[in-house]
LUMKOL-975219 format. One record per residue: residue in three letters; x, y, z of N, C-alpha, C in turn. Coordinates in nm, 2 decimals, padded with zeros to 4 digits. Layout:
// residues N
aa; nx; ny; nz; cax; cay; caz; cx; cy; cz
ALA; X; Y; Z; X; Y; Z; X; Y; Z
...
This chain:
// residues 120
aa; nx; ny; nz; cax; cay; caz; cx; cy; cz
UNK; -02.82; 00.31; -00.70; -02.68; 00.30; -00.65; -02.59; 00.35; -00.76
UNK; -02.55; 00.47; -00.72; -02.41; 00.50; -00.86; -02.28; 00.45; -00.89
UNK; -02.24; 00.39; -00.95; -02.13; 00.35; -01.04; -01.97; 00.44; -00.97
UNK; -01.89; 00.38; -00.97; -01.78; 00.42; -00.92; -01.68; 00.34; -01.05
UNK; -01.66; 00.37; -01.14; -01.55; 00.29; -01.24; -01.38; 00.33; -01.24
UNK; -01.32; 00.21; -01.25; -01.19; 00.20; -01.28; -01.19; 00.15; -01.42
UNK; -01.08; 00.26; -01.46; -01.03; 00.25; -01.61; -00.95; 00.07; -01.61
UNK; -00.91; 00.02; -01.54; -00.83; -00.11; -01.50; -00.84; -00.15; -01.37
UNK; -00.84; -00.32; -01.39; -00.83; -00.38; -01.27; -00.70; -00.41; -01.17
UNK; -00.72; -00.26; -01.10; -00.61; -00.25; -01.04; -00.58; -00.31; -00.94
UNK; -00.42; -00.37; -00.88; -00.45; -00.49; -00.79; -00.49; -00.44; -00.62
UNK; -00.51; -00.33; -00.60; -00.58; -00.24; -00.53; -00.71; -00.31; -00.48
UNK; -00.76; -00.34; -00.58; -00.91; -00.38; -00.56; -00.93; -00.53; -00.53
UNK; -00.78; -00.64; -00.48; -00.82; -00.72; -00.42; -00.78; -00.73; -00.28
UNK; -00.76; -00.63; -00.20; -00.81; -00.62; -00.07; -00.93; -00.61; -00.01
UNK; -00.93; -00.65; 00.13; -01.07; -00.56; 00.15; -01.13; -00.46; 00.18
UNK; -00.99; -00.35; 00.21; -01.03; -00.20; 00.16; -00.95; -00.15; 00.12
UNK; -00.98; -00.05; 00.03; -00.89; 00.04; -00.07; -00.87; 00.17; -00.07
UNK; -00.80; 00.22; -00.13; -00.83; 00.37; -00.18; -00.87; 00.40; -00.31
UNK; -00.91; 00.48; -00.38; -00.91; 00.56; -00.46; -00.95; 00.74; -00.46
UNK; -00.86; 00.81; -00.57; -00.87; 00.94; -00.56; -00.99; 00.96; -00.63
UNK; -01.06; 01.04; -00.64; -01.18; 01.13; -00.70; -01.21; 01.28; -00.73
UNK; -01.26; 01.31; -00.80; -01.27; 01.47; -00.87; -01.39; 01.52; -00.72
UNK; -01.40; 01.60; -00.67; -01.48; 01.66; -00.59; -01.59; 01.68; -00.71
UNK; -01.75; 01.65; -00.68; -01.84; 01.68; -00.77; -01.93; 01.79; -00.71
UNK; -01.98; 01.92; -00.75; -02.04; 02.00; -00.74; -02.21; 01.98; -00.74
UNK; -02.25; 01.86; -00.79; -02.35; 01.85; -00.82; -02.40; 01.69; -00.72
UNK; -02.30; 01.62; -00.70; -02.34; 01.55; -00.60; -02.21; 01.47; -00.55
UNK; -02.15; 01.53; -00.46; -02.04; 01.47; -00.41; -02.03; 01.31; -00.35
UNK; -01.94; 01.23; -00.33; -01.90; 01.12; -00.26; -01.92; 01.12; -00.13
UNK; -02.04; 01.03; -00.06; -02.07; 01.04; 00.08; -01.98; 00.91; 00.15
UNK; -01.94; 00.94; 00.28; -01.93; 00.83; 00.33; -02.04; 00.78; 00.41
UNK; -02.02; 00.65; 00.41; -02.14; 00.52; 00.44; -02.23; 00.53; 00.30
UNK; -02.19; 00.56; 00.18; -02.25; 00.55; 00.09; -02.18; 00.45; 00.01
UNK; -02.32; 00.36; -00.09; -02.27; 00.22; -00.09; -02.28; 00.25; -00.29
UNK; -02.16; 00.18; -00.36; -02.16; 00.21; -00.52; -02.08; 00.06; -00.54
UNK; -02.12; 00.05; -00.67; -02.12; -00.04; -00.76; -01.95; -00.03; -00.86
UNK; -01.87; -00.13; -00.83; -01.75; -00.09; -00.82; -01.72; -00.17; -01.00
UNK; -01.72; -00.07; -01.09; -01.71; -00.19; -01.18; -01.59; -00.10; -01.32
UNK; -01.53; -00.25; -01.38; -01.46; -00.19; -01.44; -01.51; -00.15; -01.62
UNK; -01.46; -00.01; -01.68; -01.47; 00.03; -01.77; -01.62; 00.03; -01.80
UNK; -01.65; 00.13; -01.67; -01.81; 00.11; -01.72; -01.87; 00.14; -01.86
UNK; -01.80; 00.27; -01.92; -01.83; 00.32; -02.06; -01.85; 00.20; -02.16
UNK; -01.78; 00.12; -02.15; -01.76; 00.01; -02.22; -01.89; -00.04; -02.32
UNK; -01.91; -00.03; -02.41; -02.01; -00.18; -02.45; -02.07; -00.28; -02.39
UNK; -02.18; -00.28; -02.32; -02.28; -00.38; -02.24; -02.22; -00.30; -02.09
UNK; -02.15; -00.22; -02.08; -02.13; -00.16; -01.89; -02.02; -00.24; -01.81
UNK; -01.94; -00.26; -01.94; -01.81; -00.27; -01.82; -01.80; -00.42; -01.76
UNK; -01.71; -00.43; -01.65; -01.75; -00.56; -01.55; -01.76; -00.54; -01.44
UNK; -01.86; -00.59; -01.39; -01.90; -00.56; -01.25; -01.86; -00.67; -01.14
UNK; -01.76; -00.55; -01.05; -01.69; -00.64; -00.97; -01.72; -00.68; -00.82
UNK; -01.85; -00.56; -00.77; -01.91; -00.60; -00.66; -01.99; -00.49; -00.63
UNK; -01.98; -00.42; -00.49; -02.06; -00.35; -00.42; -01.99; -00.26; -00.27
UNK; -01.92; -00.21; -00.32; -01.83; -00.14; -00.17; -01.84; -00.03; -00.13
UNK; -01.87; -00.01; -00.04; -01.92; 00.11; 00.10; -01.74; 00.19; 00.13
UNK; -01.82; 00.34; 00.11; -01.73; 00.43; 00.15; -01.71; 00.49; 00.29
UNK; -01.59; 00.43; 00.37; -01.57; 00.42; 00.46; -01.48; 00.56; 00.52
UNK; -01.43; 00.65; 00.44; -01.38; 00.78; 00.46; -01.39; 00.84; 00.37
UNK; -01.33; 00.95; 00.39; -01.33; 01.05; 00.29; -01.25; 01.17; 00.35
UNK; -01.13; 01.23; 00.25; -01.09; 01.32; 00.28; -01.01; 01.42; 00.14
UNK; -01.00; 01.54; 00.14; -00.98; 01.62; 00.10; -00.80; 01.63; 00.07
UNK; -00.76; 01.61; -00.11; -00.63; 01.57; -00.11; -00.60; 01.70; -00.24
UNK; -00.49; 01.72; -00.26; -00.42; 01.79; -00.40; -00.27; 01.72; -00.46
UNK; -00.27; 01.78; -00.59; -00.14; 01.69; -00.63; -00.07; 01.82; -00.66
UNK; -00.13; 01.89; -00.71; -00.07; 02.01; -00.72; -00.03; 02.12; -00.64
UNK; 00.13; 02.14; -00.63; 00.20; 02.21; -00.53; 00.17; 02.32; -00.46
UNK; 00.12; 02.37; -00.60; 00.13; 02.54; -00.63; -00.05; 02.53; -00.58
UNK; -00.16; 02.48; -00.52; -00.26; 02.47; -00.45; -00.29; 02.42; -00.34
UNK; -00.14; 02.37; -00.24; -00.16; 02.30; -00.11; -00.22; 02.36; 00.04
UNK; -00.22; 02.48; -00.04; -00.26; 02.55; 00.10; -00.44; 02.51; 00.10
UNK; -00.49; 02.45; -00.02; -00.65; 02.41; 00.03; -00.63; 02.26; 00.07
UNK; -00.56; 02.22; 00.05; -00.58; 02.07; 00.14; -00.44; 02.02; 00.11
UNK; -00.40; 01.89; 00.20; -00.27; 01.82; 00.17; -00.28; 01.75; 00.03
UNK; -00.13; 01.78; 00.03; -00.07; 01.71; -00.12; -00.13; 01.57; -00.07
UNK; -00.10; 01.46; -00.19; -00.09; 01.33; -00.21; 00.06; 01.35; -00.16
UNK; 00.05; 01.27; -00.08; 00.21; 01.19; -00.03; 00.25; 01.05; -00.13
UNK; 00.35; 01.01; -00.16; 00.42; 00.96; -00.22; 00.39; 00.82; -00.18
UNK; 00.39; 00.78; 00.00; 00.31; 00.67; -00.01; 00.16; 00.62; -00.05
UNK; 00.09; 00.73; -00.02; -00.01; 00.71; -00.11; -00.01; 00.69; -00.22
UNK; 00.02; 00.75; -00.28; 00.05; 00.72; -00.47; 00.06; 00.59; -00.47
UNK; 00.20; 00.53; -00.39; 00.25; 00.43; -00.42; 00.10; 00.34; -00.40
UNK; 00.03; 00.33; -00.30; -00.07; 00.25; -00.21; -00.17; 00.21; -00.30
UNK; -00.20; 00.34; -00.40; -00.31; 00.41; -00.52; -00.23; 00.29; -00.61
UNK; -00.18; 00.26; -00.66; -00.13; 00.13; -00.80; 00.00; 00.19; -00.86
UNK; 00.05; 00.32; -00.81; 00.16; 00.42; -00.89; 00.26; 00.39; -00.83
UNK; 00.36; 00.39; -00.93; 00.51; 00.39; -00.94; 00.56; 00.51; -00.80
UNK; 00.47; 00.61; -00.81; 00.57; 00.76; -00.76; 00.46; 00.85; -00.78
UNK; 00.46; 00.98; -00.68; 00.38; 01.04; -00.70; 00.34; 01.13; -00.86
UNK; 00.47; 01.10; -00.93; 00.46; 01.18; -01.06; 00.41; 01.14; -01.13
UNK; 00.42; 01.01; -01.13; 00.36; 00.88; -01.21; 00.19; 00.91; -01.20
UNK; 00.13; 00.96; -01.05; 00.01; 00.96; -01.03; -00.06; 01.09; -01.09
UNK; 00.00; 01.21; -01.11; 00.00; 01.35; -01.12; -00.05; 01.28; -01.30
UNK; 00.09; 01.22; -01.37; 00.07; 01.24; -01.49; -00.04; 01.17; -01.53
UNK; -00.05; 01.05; -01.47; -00.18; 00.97; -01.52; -00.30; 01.06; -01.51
UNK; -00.31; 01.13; -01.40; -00.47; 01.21; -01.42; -00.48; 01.31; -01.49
UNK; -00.37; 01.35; -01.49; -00.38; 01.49; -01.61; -00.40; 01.42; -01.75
UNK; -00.37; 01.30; -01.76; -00.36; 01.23; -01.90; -00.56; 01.17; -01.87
UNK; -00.61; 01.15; -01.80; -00.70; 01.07; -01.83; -00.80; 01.21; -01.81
UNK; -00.81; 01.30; -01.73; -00.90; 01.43; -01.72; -00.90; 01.47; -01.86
UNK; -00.79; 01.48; -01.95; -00.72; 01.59; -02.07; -00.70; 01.75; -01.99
UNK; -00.63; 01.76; -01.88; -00.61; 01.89; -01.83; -00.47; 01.89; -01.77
UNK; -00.40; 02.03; -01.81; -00.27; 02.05; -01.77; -00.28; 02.09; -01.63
UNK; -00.38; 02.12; -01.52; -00.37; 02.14; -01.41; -00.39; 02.03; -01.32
UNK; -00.41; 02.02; -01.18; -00.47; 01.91; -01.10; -00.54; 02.03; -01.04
UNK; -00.67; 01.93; -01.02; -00.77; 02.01; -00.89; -00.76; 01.96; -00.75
UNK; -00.85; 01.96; -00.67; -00.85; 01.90; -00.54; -00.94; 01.75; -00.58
UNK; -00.93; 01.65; -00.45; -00.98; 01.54; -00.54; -01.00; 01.51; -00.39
UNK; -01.10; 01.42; -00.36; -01.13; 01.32; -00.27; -01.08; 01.22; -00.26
UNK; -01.03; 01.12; -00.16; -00.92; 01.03; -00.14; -01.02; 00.93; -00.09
UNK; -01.12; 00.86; -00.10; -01.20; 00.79; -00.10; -01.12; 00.62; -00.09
UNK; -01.19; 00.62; 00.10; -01.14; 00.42; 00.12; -01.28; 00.37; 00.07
UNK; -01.28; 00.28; 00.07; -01.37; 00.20; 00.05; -01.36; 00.04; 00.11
UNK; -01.47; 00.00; 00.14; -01.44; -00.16; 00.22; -01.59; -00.22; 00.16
UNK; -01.51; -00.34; 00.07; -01.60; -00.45; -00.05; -01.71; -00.48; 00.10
UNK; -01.83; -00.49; 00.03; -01.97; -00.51; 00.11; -01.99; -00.63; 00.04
UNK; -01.96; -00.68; -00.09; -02.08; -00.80; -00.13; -01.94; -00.76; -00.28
UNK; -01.84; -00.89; -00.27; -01.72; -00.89; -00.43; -01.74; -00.95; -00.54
UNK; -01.90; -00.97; -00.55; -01.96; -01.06; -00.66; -01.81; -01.19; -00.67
UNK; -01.78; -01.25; -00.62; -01.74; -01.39; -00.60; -01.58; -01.37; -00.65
UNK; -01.51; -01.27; -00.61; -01.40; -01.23; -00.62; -01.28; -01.27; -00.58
């Protein structure tokens, strides 16, 4: 089961389903009905904390960046908001700040719905 990490426990993750955005992976992308291990700061020392087990329940194809909308829709502003962000700029700058890249790519908009919240 592969690991899905948040940098923080965002208050996102106490519903029973969520969103989160994702980098499209070339080498093995985000399935839906595929089930990952939802834990925080996994890089961490001893692996983070592990906050349960949640199944990806969609998936779709998003951008933040303007100047590349014609491959898929922007992030709308309520999403951002929905995502833990202030505003969509707020969301733009945070990932450019945590990738280290002045551009945005396309990214997966990944729901997910908790299977097992280790006692959450």
């Amino acid at each position: 089961m592969r690991i899905l990490g948040f940098s923080q426990k965002w208050s996102k993750l106490d519903f029973p389903e969520f969103t989160t955005f994702r980098h499209t992976r070339g080498d093995r992308d985000w399935d839906v009905g595929e089930q990952v291990q939802i834990v925080i700061q996994p890089r961490r020392k001893g692996g983070g904390d592990k906050l349960g087990i949640a199944e990806i329940i969609g998936k779709e194809l998003r951008e933040l960046d303007p100047f590349f909308a014609h491959v898929a829709p922007l992030v709308t502003k309520e999403e951002a908001i929905a995502d833990g962000f202030n505003s969509r700029e707020d969301m733009v700058y945070y990932m450019e700040k945590q990738d280290g890249l002045d551009y945005i790519s396309i990214f997966n908009k990944l729901t997910l719905r908790w299977v097992d919240d280790a006692g959450q």
